[in-house]
Structure formats: structure tokens, C-alpha cells
C-alpha positions as CSV (number, residue, x, y, z in Angstrom):
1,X,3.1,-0.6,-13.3
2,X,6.7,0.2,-14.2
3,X,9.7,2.4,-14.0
4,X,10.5,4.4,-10.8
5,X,6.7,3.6,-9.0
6,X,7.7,-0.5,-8.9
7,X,11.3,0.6,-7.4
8,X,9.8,2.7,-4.5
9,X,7.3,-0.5,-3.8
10,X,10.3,-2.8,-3.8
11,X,12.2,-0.4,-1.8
12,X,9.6,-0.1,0.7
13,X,8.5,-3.6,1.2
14,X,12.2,-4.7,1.9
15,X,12.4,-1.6,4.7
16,X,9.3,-3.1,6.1
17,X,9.7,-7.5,6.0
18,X,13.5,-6.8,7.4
19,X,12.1,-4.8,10.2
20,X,10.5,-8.1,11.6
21,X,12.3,-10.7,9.5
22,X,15.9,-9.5,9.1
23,X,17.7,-12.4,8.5
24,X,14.9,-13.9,5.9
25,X,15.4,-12.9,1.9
26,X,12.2,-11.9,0.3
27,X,11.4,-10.5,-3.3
28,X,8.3,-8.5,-4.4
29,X,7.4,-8.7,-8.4
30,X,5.2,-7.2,-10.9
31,X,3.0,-10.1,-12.4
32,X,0.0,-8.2,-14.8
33,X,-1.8,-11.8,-15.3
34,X,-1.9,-12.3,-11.6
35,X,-5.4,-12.8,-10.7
36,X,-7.8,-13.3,-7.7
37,X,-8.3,-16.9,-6.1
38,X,-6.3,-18.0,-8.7
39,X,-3.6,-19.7,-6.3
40,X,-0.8,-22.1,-7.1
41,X,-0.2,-24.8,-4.0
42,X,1.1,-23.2,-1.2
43,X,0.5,-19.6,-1.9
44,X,-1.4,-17.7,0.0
45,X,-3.3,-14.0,-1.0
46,X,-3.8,-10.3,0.3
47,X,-6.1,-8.0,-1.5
48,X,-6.4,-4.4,-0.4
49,X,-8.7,-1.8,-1.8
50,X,-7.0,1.8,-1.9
51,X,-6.7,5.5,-3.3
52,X,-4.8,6.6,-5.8
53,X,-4.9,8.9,-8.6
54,X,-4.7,7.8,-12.8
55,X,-4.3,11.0,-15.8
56,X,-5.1,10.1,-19.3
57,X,-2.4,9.5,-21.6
58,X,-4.4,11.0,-24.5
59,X,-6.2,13.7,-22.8
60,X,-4.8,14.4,-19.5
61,X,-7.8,14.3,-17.6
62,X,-6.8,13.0,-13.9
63,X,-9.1,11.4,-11.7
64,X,-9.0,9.9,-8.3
65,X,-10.7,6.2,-6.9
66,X,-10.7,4.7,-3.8
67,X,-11.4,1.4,-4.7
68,X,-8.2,0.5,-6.7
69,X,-7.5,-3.0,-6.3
70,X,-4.1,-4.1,-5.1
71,X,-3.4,-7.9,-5.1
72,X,-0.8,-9.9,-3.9
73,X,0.2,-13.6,-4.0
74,X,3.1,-14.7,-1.5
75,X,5.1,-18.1,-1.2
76,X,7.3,-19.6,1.3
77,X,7.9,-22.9,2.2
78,X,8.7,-24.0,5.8
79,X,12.6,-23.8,7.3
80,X,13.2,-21.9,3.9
81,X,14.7,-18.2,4.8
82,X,13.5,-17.7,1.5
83,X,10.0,-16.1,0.5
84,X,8.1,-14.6,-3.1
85,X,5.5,-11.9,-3.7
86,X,3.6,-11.1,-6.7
87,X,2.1,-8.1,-7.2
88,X,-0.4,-6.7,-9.4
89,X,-2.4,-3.1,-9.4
90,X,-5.4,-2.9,-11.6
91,X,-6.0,-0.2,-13.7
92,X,-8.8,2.0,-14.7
93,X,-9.4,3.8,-17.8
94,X,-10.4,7.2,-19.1
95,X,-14.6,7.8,-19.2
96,X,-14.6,11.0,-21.6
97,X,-12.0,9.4,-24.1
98,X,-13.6,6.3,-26.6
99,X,-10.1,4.5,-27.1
100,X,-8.3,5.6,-23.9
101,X,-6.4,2.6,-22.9
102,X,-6.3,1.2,-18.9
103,X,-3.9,3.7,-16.9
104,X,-1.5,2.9,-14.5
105,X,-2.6,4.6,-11.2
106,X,0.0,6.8,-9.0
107,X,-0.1,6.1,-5.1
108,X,1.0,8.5,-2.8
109,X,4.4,7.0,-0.4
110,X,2.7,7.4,2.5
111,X,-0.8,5.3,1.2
112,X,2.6,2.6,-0.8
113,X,3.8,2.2,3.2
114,X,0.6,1.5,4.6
115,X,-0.4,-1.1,1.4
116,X,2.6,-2.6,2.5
117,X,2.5,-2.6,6.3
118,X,-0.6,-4.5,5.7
119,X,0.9,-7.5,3.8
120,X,3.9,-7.5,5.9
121,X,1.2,-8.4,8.5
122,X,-0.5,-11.0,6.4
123,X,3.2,-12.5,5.4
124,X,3.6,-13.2,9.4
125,X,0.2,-14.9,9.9
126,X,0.6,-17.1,6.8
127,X,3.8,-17.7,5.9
128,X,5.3,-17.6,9.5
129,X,2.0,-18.8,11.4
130,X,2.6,-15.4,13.8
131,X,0.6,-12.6,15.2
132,X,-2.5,-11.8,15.9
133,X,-5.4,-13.8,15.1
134,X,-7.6,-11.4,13.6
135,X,-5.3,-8.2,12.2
136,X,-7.1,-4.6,11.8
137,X,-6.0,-3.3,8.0
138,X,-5.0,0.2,8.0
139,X,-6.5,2.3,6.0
140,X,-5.2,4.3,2.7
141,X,-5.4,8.0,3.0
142,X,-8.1,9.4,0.7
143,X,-6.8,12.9,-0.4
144,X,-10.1,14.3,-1.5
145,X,-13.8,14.1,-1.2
146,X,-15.4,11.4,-3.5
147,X,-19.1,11.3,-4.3
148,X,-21.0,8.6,-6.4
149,X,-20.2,5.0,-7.1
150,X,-17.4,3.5,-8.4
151,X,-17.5,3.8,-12.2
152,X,-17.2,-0.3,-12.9
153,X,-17.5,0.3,-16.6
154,X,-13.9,1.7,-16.8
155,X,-12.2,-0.4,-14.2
156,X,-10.1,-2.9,-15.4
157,X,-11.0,-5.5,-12.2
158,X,-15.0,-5.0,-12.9
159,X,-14.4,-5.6,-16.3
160,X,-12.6,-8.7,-15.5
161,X,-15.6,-9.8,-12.7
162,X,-13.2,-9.4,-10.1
163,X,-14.1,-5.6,-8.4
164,X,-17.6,-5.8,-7.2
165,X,-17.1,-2.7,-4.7
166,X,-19.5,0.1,-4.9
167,X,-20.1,3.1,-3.0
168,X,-17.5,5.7,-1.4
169,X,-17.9,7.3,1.7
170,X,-16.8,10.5,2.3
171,X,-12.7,11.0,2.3
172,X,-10.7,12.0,4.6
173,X,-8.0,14.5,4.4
174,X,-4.8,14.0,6.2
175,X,-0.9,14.6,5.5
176,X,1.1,12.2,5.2
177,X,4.0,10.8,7.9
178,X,7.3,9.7,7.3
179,X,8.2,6.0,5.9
180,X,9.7,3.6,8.1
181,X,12.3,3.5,9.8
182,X,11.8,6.6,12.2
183,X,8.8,9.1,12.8
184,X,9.8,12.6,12.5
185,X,7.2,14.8,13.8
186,X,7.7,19.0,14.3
187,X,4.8,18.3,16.4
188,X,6.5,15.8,18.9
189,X,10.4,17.8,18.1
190,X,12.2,14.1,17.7
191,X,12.4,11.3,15.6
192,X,11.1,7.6,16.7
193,X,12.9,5.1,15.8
194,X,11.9,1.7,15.1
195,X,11.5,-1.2,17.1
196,X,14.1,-3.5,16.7
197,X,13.3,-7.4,16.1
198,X,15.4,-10.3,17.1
199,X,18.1,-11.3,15.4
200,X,16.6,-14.8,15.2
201,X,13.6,-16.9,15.8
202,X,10.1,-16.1,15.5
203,X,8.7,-13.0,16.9
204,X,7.6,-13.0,20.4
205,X,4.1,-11.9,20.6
206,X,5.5,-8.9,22.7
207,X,7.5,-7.8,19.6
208,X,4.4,-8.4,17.7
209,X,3.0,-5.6,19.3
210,X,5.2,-3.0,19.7
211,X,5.3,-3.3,15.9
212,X,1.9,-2.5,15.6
213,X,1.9,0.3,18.5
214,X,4.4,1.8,16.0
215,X,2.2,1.5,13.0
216,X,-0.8,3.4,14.9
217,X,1.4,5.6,16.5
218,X,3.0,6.1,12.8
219,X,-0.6,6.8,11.9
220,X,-1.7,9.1,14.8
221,X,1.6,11.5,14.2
222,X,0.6,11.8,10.6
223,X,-3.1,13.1,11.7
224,X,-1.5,15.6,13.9
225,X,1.1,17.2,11.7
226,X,-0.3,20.0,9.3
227,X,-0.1,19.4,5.5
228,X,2.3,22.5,5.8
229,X,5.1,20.6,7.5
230,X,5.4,17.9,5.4
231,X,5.2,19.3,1.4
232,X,6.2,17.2,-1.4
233,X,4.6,17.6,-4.9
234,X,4.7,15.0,-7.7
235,X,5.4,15.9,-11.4
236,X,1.5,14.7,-12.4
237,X,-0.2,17.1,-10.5
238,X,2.2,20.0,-10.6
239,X,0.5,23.2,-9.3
240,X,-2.0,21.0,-6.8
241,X,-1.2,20.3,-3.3
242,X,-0.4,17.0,-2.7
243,X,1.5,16.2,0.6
244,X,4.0,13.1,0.7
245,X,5.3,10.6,3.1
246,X,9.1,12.0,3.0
């Protein structure tokens, strides 16, 4: 993963930690040899599965998954405002095409947000010792219907022994809802903002959550808007509707 797609992650990430941690300075990489339970002292891991979408480079075909692996390694040690992320996204490769090389997958904003309001979670319970005790993960969005199993011959984690996820339900559709910091929804007329942390400290467990009321209630506005009020296509699937976060 490169270019503008690793921007947008970093740019999201840092909207998210310095909701809850703004006085702490944390940095998300790319590391491609990042690998799972592979863990240097003192790190601790996050592992998602999610949707996204990948297109041949030779032949163009495009193709959707919901079992994309996304895997994260984070570091920080304690009375150090200072904290690391690594990230790497595995990559699947082309089934028609006999040297099609592993493809980069494209995420959606909306689906980059949640990934990430996920591991913002995780960072407080390991790095910080706060939250809950048992966090629920939200969910990517899954913009069509998948049938069949997860093709592990051309997935880049299988083929690495580190995937082992078959079967897809059914997908969802849903639009997407705005990134943090407000909720703007036609369907409530205004714009909610935020909750703002302390300046300070460790979060109270009342800030705790009212962040994650406002990540459900980010979540419910999203299923309530139509995929008419919120239009954005990318360049990869020009022609197709594909609804974005913003």
C-alpha cells in the first residue's frame, strides 16, 4: 500500500488517537514484512478482517473480499507521550490471470474510519490500560453480496499460513457516514460534533463512553441516510455506484 491510500490512513488515524489522546504523539507506518504473532517486547497486536475491493493490473478484472486481513503492531512504553504503529494490508491476487502479481486492495473512507476506530480502541486498552474490558469491533461495510468461500489460493495471508478464514455471509449494503470529527446527516438537519477529551490524564470511564455512544451513533446515522445523500465515486470503479464517507 502506497501513494495517496497510506496518506488518508495516516490522516485518519491521527483525527481519531488525538480525539482521546490529544496531548500524546503517535505515528502509523507501512511495514510489508510485518507479520502475525510475530511481536518484538512490548508490542502489542490488532488484526481486523475487512472488505475492500482489488482490479488487476494486467487485466483489469475487479473483485471484491471480505476477508482482507489488516494487521497492526503498536508500541508505547509507560510515562512516554510517545507511541508507534505498524501497519500492514495483505493482498490478494488475480484468479483468471497465470502471472498476475498480489494487488493492493482499495478501502472505502468510511470502512478506513471504522478499521481505525477499532485500533484506537485496542491502543487505550493496551497501551494506556483504559476502557472497557471486553470492546465490541465494528464492523466494515460490505458493499455487495458475496457468495462462496474465500478463494485462499490467491490470498497472499493463506498463502503465507496466516488467513485461515472461510465462508462469507451475506453482505450488507449501507452508505457511508461522514469521518470524524462531526456527523452530518440530511436526515437529522445538523451536524454532531465530537466529544471532547480532557486535556490531560487518562480518560474517565464516562469519557470512555460517550466516545463509543458516538461511534454507534456514527454508525446508526450512516444506516439511515440514503446512498443518494452522500455520492462520492472513486477513479477505479468509474461508472459503478460506490458511496463514500465524505
Amino acid at each position: 500500500m502506497e501513494g495517496p491510500d497510506v496518506e488518508l490512513w495516516k490522516q485518519v488515524f491521527q483525527e481519531l488517537i488525538q480525539e482521546v489522546k490529544p496531548w500524546h504523539k503517535w505515528t502509523l507506518t507501512v511495514d510489508k514484512d510485518l507479520l502475525p504473532n510475530s511481536l518484538k517486547p512490548g508490542w502489542s497486536q490488532y488484526q481486523q478482517w475487512a472488505f475492500a475491493r482489488f482490479q488487476c493490473s494486467l487485466c483489469s478484472r475487479s473483485w471484491s473480499s471480505a476477508q482482507v486481513q489488516v494487521l497492526f503492531h503498536m508500541h508505547k512504553s509507560a510515562g512516554n507521550p510517545r507511541g508507534k504503529v505498524k501497519m500492514r494490508v495483505f493482498a490478494q491476487r488475480c484468479r483468471k490471470c497465470s502471472q498476475s502479481p498480489f494487488e493492493v486492495p482499495k478501502f472505502t473512507e468510511e470502512n478506513i474510519s471504522r478499521i481505525l476506530n477499532n485500533l484506537v480502541f485496542r491502543i487505550l486498552k493496551k497501551c494506556y490500560r483504559e476502557g472497557f474490558k471486553s470492546v465490541e469491533e465494528i464492523p466494515t461495510i460490505k458493499e455487495i453480496s458475496l457468495e462462496g468461500p474465500h478463494d485462499s489460493n490467491n490470498c497472499e495471508a493463506c498463502l503465507q499460513g496466516f488467513c485461515a478464514r472461510s465462508g462469507l455471509g451475506e453482505a450488507v449494503q449501507s452508505p457511508m457516514s461522514p469521518l470524524l470529527p462531526a456527523i452530518s446527516s440530511p436526515a437529522l438537519g445538523t451536524a454532531i460534533p465530537t466529544p471532547s477529551p480532557a486535556r490531560s490524564g487518562p480518560l474517565s470511564p464516562e469519557k470512555l463512553a460517550l466516545v463509543a455512544v458516538f461511534i454507534r451513533l456514527k454508525a446508526w446515522v450512516s444506516e439511515q441516510c440514503s446512498p443518494q445523500q452522500s455520492p462520492r465515486s472513486s477513479g477505479l470503479w468509474q461508472g459503478q455506484p460506490h458511496p463514500w464517507g465524505r
